[in-house]
C-alpha positions in Angstrom: 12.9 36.7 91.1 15.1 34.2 89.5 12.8 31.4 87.5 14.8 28.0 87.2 13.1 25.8 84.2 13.9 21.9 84.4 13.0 19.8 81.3 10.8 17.1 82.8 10.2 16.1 79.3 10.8 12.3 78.4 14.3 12.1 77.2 15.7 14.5 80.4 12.7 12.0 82.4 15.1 9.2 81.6 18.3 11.4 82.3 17.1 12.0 85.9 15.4 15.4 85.8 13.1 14.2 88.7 16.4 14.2 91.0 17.6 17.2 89.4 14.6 18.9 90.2 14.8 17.7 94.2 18.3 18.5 94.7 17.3 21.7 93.0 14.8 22.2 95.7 17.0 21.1 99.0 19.3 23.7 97.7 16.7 26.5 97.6 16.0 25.4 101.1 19.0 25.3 102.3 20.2 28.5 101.3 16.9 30.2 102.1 16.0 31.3 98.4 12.2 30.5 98.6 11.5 33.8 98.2 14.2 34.6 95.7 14.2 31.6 93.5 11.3 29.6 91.6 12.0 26.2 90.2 9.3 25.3 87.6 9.2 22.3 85.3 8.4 22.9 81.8 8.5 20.0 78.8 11.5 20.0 75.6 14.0 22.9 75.6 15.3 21.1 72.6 19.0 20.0 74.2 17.9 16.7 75.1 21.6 15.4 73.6 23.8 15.2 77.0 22.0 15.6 80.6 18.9 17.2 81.9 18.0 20.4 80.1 17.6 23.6 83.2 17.0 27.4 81.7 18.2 30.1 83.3 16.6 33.2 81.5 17.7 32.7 77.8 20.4 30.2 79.1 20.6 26.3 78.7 22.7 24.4 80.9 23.3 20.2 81.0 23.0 19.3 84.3 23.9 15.8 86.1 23.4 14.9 89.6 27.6 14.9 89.4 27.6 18.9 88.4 24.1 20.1 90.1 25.9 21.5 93.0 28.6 23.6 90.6 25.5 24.4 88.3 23.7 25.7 91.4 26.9 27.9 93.3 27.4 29.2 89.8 24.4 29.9 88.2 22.2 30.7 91.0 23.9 31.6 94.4 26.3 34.0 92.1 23.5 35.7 90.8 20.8 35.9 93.2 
């Protein structure tokens, strides 16, 4: 199973990590990952500089409402 962490911290709070996280979970829906794909929220990665902080295993992406949909086809449809 693939675990999806999105900072939900204060500084990525501010950044939008509440929308990150819902578009997040529409795409899980819509592409039937329930069962392949769990999307937790967890507090300071520590890359609060440019968007909201999401982990991937050992990776840390910055992720916008404008690049959640690359972030998700790349990072999660490609790999799941």
């Amino acid at each position: 199973m693939m675990v999806i962490n999105v900072c939900i911290g204060s500084a990525c709070h501010l950044k939008g990590s509440y929308n990150i996280v819902s578009e997040l979970q529409e795409m899980i829906e819509e592409n039937k990952l329930g069962d392949k794909v769990e999307l937790t929220g967890v507090f300071c990665l520590g890359h609060c500089t440019d968007a909201v902080s999401v982990q991937i295993g050992e990776e840390i992406f910055s992720v916008n409402t404008d690049n959640v949909g690359e972030f998700f086809k790349n990072q999660v449809l490609a790999k799941v």
